[in-house]
C-alpha positions in Angstrom: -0.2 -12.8 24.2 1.5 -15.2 26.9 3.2 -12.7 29.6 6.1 -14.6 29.9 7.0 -14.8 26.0 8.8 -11.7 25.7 10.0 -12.0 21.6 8.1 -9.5 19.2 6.1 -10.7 16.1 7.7 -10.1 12.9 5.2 -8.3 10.1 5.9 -7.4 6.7 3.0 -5.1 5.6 1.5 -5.2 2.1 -1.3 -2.8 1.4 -3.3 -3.5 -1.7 -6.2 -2.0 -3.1 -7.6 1.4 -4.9 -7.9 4.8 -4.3 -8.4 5.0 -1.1 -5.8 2.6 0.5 -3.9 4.4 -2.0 -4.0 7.4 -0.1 -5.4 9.4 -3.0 -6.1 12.9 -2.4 -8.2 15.1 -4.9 -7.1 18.2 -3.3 -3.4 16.6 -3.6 -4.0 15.7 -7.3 -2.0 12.6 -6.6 -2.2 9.5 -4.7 0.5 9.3 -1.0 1.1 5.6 -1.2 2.9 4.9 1.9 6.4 2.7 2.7 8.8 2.1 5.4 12.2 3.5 5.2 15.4 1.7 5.6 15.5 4.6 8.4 12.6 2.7 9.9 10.5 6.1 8.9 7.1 5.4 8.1 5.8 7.6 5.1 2.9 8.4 3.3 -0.8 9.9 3.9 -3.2 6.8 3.6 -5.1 4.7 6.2 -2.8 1.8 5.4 0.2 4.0 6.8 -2.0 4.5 9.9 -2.0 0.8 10.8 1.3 0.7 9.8 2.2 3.2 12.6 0.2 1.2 14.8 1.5 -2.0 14.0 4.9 -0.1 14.5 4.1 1.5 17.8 3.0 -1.8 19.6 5.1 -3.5 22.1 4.1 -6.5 21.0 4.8 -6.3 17.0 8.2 -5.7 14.9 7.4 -4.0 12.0 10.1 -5.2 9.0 8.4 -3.3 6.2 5.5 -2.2 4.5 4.8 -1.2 0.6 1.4 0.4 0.1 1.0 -0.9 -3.5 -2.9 0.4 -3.9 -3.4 2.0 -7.5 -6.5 4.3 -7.6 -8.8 2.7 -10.4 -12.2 1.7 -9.8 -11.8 -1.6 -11.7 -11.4 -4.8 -9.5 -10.4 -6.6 -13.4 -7.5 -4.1 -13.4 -6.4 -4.6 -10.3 -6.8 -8.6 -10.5 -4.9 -8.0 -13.8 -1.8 -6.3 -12.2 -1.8 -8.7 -9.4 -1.6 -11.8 -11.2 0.6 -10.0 -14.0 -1.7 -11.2 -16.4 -0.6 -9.2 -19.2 -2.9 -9.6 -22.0 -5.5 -8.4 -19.7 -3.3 -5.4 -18.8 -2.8 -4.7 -22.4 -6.4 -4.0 -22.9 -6.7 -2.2 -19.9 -4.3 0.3 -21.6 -6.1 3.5 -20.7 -6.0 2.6 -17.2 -2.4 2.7 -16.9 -1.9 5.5 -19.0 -4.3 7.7 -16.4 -2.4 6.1 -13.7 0.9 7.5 -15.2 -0.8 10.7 -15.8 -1.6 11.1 -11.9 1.2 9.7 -11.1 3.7 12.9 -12.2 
C-alpha cells in the first residue's frame, strides 16, 4: 500500500464451498453460514466469517458485504451443479437437496 493513498479498497465477500466454509457444526446440528448486516454486523460461526472480520477490521479495506453461500455436501458435482444452475444436473441430485433442507430447519 502507497502511504500517501489514503482511500480504502472496496470488497464484496463471497464464500463458497462445503461444510466446512459453511460453518457446519455437528454438535449444532446445523450449518452457521455467515453474512453482513445492513447494520454492518458481521454474523455467523464459520472461518469465512473470520476473514470477513478481518477484512472488516483493517484500515486499509472497506468491507461492502459478504454472503457465505457454502452448502455442506461432499459432492464437488453438486456443488458445480448449483453454481452454474444447471438444473438437470440438480434434478438428479435430488437427495442432496432434500438432506440439505432437512439440516437446514
Amino acid at each position: 500500500m502507497q502511504e500517501n493513498n489514503n482511500k480504502k479498497i472496496k470488497i464484496n465477500y463471497v464464500a463458497l464451498g462445503e461444510a466446512f466454509a459453511s460453518g457446519y457444526n455437528s454438535k449444532l446440528g446445523f450449518s452457521t453460514n455467515g453474512y453482513l448486516d445492513t447494520n454492518n454486523e458481521i454474523h455467523g460461526l464459520c472461518y469465512p466469517t473470520v476473514i470477513a472480520n478481518l477484512i472488516k477490521n483493517n484500515q486499509d479495506f472497506m468491507l461492502e458485504s459478504f454472503y457465505n453461500l457454502a452448502v455442506p455436501t461432499n459432492s464437488l458435482r453438486f456443488l458445480e451443479a448449483l453454481y452454474t444452475n444447471d438444473k438437470k444436473a440438480l434434478k438428479k441430485m435430488n437427495n442432496i437437496i432434500d438432506l440439505i433442507q432437512a439440516i437446514d430447519w
